[in-house]
C-alpha positions, -999 to +999 in steps of 0.1 A: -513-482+209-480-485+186-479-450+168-449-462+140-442-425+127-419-425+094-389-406+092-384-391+062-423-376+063-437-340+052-417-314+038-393-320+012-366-293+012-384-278-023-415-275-006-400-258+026-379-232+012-408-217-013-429-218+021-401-199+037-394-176+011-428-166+015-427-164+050-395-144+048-414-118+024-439-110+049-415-104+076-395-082+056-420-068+029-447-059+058-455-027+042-469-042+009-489-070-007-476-100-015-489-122-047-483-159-051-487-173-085-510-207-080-508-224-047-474-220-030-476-261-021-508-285-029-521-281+009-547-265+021-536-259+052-508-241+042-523-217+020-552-209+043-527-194+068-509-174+044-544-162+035-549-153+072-516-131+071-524-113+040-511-132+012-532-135-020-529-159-045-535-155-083-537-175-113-534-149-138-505-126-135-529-097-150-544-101-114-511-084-099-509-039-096-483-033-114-451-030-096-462-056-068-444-088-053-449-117-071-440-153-062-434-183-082-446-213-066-426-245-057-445-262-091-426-234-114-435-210-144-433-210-180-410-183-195-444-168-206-456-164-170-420-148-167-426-128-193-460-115-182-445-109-150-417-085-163-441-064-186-462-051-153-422-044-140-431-071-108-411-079-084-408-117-091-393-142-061-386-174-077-394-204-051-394-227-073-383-262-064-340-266-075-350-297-092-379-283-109-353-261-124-334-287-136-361-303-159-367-271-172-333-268-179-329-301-199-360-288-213-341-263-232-309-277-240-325-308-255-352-284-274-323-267-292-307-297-302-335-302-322-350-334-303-386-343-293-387-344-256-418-367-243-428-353-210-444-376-184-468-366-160-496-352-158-505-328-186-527-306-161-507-298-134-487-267-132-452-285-127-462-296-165-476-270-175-444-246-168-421-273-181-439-280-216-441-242-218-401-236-218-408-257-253-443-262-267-426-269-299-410-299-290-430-314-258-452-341-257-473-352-229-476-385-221-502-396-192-504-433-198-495-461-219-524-459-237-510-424-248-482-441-271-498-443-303-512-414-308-477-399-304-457-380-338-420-390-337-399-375-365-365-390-356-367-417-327-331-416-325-337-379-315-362-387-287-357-383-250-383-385-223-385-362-193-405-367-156-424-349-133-405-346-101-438-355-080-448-388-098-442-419-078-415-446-091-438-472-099-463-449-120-432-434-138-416-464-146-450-483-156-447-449-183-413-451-192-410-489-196-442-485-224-420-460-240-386-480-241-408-507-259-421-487-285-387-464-289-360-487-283-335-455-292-356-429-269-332-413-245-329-409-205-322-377-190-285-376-176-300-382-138-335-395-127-362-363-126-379-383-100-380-365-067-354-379-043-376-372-015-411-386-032-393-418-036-380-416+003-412-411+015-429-439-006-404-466+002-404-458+043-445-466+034-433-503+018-407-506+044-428-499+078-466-502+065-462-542+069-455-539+104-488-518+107-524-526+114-538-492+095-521-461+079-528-427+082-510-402+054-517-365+064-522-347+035-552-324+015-566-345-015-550-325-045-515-334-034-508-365-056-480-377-036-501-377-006-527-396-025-500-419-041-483-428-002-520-439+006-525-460-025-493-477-014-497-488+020-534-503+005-517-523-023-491-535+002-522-548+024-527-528+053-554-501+060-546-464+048-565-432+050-560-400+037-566-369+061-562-333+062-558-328+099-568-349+133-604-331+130-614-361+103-599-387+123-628-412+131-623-439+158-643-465+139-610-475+123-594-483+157-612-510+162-589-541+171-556-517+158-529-520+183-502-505+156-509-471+132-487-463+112-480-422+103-466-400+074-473-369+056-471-362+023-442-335+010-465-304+013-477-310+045-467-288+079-455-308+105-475-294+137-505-311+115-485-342+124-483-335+158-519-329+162-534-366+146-501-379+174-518-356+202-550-371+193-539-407+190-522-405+224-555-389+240-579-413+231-554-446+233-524-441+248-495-458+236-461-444+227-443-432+194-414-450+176-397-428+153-387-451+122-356-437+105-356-449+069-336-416+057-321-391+068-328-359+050-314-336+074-301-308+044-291-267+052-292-244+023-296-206+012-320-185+000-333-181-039-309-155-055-342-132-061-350-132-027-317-126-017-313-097-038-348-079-026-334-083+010-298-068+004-319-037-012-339-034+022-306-039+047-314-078+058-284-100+052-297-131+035-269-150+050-282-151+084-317-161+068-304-201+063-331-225+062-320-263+080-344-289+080-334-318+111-367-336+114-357-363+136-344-342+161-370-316+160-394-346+167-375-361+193-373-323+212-414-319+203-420-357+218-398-347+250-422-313+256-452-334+253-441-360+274-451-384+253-430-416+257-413-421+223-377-441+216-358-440+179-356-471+158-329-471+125-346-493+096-321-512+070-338-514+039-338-550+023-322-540-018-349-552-030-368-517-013-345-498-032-348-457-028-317-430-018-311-401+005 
């Protein structure tokens, strides 16, 4: 068997920096408790192990003692949660995701100009809800199409609409283009809110999936993107399941496949990865061809709130840099294993579109 495994795949750098600052907290903060406010990511996996070292997760901030360590997860806060968080004198860690921030930030400026700012995304999830809550006043939800009507405009030359990072291009733009229609005034934000490396991951799917026989996406069932890469390799034509780990991999779907193709969605830990490859290997043999559609490769800091809690206990936060390389780290996994494996560069056609 062919195992076709995407590059970019799994953890966008937003996703693995508010795992690492929690990781961080427990190495340094081993003497007390630490709180995370929601899920840290949409994986199971991931917060099961941090439950296994300790961590405890809340979704009320009157859940937290007073005085204890309290992180923001990847998704963000409203200033409320902020708020709360300050009143019981917490030690808040802000993990969440840079371009999170930046939403929330043209949130605000756009809120005091006096404009109505039409959110799209889903109006339950937390990324939403801690957007819409930096200006309840002036945000407006929209889900669908369908949602359009039942909209109140004041000025539609005063209109802009904002995203959430995780949706995919296609379900944004289905959104966005309904609302150009009806507004022909409304406003785009200054960049696209659409994360970079969603719309990676989704167009290595289109790019490699037609090459494939079946699909497997690693990733737990309340991680939309996850569900969303899965969704696209079936509407390109080819096979796709959705898994949590190798554990629900069932060899029915083998049957006549000489080609899988495999990805993870932006929350998911990469040794997950390596255990549905393990697996494959096992049972058919074969070899692994990395697919390198972008290449995310990134090195940056620390949050400034972590950084700060670490100067006050004598750690120097500048030797706590967090570098992502996922090629290479596969490559150097692939070589341990001795699994035979070679490296194969993809040109995208234009019409396949995405960045880096």
């Amino acid at each position: 068997m062919k195992i076709l495994l995407a590059n970019p795949r799994g953890f966008c750098a937003g996703v693995y920096m508010a795992i690492d600052v929690v990781d961080q907290l427990l190495d340094i903060c081993g003497d007390q408790q630490v709180f995370v406010y929601h899920e840290i990511v949409h994986n199971r996996h991931v917060v099961q192990r941090f439950r296994d070292r300790g961590v405890t997760f809340v979704e009320r901030v009157e859940d937290v003692p007073g005085g204890a360590i309290l992180v923001f997860s990847a998704h963000g806060v409203s200033p409320a949660i902020r708020a709360a968080a300050k009143a019981k004198n917490l030690t808040a860690i802000d993990a969440t995701c840079p371009l999170v921030m930046k939403v929330h930030a043209e949130a605000i400026r756009y809120a005091k100009r006096g404009w109505q700012i039409l959110l799209v995304g889903h109006r339950d999830h937390q990324e939403v809800i801690g957007t819409r809550g930096e200006a309840p006043d002036a945000i407006q939800v929209v889900e669908r199409p369908a949602d359009i009507p039942n909209l109140v405009i004041h000025d539609p030359e005063k209109l802009v609409y904002l995203t959430q990072t995780t949706l995919s291009l296609d379900d944004a733009n289905i959104v966005i283009s309904a609302l150009k229609k009806a507004f022909p005034k409304i406003n785009e934000p200054p960049s696209s809110d659409i994360c970079y490396a969603t719309t990676n991951r989704q167009t290595a799917v289109r790019a490699i999936a037609p090459e494939a026989d079946f699909v497997l996406v690693v990733g737990s069932k309340n991680s939309s993107n996850s569900v969303r890469l899965t969704e696209i390799a079936m509407n390109d034509g080819t096979p796709s399941r959705l898994i949590d780990d190798a554990a629900e991999l069932d060899p029915a779907w083998f049957e006549g496949v000489e080609s899988v193709l495999v990805t993870s969605g932006a929350s998911v830990p990469e040794d997950l990865v390596h255990g549905v490859i393990e697996a494959l290997i096992q049972r058919f043999g074969g070899e692994v061809e990395q697919r390198d559609v972008y290449d995310e490769r990134v090195e940056f800091g620390l949050p400034g709130t972590l950084r700060e809690l670490m100067r006050g206990r004598g750690v120097d936060p500048d030797t706590r840099r967090i570098r992502i390389d996922r090629e290479a780290d596969t490559a150097a996994w692939l070589a341990r294993k001795h699994i035979p494996n070679r490296t194969v560069q993809v040109t995208l056609r234009a019409s396949e579109g995405g960045r880096a």
